[in-house]
C-alpha positions as CSV (number, residue, x, y, z in Angstrom):
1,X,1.4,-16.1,7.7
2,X,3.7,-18.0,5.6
3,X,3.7,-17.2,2.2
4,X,6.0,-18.8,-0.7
5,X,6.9,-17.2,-3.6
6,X,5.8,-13.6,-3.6
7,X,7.4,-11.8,-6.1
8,X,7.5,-8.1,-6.1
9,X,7.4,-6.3,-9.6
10,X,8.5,-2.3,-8.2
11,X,8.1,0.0,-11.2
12,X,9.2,3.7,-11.0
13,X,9.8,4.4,-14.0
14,X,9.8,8.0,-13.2
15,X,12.9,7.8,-11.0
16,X,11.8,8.9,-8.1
17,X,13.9,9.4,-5.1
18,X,13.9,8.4,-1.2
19,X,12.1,5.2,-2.5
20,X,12.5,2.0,-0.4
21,X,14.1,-1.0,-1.9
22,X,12.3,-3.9,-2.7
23,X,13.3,-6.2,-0.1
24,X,11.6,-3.2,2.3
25,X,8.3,-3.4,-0.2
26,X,8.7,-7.6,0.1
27,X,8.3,-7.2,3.4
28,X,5.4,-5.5,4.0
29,X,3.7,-7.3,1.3
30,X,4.2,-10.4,3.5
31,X,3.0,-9.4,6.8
32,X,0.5,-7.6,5.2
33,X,-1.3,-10.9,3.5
34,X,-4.4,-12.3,5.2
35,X,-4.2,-15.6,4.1
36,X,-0.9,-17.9,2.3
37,X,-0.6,-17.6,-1.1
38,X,2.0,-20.0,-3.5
39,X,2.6,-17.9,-5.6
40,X,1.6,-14.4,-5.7
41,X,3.0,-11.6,-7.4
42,X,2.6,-8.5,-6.4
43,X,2.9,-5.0,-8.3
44,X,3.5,-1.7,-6.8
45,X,4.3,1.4,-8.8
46,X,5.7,4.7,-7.7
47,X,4.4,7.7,-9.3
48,X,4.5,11.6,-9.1
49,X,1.7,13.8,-8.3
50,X,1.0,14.5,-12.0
51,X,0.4,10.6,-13.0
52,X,-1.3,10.4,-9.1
53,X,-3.4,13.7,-9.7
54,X,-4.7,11.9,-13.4
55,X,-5.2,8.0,-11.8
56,X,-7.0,9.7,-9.0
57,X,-9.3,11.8,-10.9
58,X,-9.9,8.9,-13.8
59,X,-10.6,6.2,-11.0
60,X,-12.3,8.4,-8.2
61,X,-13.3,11.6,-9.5
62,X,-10.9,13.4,-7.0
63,X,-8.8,15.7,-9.0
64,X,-5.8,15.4,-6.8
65,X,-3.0,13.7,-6.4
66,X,-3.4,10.9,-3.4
67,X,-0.8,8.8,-1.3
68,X,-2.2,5.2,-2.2
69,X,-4.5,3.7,-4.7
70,X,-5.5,0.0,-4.9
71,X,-6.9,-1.6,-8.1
72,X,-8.1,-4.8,-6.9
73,X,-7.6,-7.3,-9.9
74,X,-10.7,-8.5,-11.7
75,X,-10.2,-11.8,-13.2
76,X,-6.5,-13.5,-13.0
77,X,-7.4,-16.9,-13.7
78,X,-5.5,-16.7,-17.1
79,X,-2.9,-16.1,-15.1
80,X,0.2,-18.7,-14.0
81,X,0.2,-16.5,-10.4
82,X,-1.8,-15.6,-8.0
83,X,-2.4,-11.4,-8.6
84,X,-4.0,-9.6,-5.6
85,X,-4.2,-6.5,-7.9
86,X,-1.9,-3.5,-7.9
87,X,-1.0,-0.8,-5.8
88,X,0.2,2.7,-7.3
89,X,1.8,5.1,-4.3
90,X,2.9,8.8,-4.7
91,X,6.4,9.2,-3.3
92,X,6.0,13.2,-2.8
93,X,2.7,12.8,-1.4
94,X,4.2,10.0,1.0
95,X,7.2,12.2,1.6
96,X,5.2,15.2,2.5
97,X,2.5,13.5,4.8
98,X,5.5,12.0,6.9
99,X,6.4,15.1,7.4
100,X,3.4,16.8,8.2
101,X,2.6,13.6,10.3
102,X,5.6,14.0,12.5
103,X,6.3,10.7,10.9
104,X,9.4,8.4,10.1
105,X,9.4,8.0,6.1
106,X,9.7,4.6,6.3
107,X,7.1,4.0,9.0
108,X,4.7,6.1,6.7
109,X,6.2,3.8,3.7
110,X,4.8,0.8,5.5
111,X,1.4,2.1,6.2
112,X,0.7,3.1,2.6
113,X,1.4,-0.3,1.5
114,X,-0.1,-2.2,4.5
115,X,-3.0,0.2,3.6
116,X,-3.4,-0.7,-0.1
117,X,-2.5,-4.5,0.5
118,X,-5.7,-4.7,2.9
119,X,-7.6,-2.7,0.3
120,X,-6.9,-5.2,-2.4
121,X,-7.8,-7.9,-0.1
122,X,-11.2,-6.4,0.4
123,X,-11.0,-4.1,3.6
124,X,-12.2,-0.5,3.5
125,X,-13.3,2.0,5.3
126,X,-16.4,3.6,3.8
127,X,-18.4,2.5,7.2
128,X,-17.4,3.6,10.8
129,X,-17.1,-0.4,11.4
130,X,-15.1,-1.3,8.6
131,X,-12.8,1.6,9.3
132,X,-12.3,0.3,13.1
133,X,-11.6,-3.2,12.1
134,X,-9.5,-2.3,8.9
135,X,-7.4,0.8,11.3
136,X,-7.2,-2.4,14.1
137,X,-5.7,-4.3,11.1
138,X,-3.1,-1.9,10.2
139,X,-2.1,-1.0,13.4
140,X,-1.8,-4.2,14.5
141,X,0.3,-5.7,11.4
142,X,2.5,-2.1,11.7
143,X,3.2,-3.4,15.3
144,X,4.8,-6.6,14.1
145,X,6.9,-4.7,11.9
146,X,8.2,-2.1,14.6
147,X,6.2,1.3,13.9
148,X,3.5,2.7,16.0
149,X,-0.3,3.4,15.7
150,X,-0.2,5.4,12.4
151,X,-3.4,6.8,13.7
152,X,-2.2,8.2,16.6
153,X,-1.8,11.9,16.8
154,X,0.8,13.8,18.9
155,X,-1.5,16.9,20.7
C-alpha cells in the first residue's frame, strides 16, 4: 500500500512507560491499511488498566481491563481527514501478555495495533471464518514487518 499523509496523534497522557515511539506506531499503521488513504489521521491512546478496565466495561460489558479496543468512527465527513476511528491499547496488559506469550514487547506492540487497525477497518472475529481470514491478515502483514505468527504457540 502506499499511503500519503498519515498522521499519528499518540496520546498517553498517563505517562506510561516501555511505550514505542511514534515512528514505530506510524509504521504499523501503514502496513496495516487495506486500501490508500491521502490523508488519514490516525489516533491511538495508551492507557492503564483502570481507564482500560472502565472503557471495556462501558463499551463491552467486560469488567476488565483488555489489551486493544477499536472504536470504529461513525460519521467523519465534517472532517478535513480521513479518520478510520481510534484505537485505545493498555501498556501493562500488553507488557504482561508478552510475557506470558513468550513474546518480544515490540512484536506483541505490533499485533495489538495491526489487530485494532483491521478491526477499525471492518475485520473481526466473532465467526470461525472471519477469524481465519482476519488471523491470515495479521499474520501475514506481521510477516512483512519481521515478527512471527502471533498465533503460534511454543508446546
Amino acid at each position: 500500500m502506499s499511503n500519503n499523509a498519515i498522521k499519528i496523534d499518540l496520546q498517553n497522557d498517563s505517562g506510561l512507560s516501555g511505550v514505542p515511539d511514534i515512528n514505530q506506531f506510524q509504521q504499523w499503521v501503514s502496513v496495516s491499511l487495506q486500501q490508500d488513504y491521502d490523508n488519514l489521521e490516525q489516533t491511538i491512546r495508551i492507557v492503564d488498566e483502570d481507564e482500560s478496565q472502565a472503557l471495556n466495561k462501558t463499551y463491552r460489558g467486560k469488567d476488565r481491563p483488555t489489551n486493544v479496543l477499536s472504536f470504529v468512527a461513525e460519521d467523519c465527513a465534517y472532517l478535513d481527514y480521513q479518520c478510520l476511528g481510534d484505537l485505545v491499547i493498555c501498556a501493562p496488559v500488553v507488557e504482561q501478555e508478552a510475557r506470558q506469550q513468550h513474546k518480544t514487547l515490540m512484536a506483541h506492540w505490533a499485533h495489538m495495533v495491526v489487530h485494532g487497525m483491521l478491526h477499525l477497518q471492518g475485520y473481526d472475529h466473532l465467526t470461525e471464518q472471519d477469524a481465519g481470514e482476519m488471523e491470515a491478515l495479521e499474520i501475514d502483514i506481521l510477516s512483512k514487518l519481521g515478527h512471527t505468527n502471533p498465533y503460534q504457540t511454543d508446546e
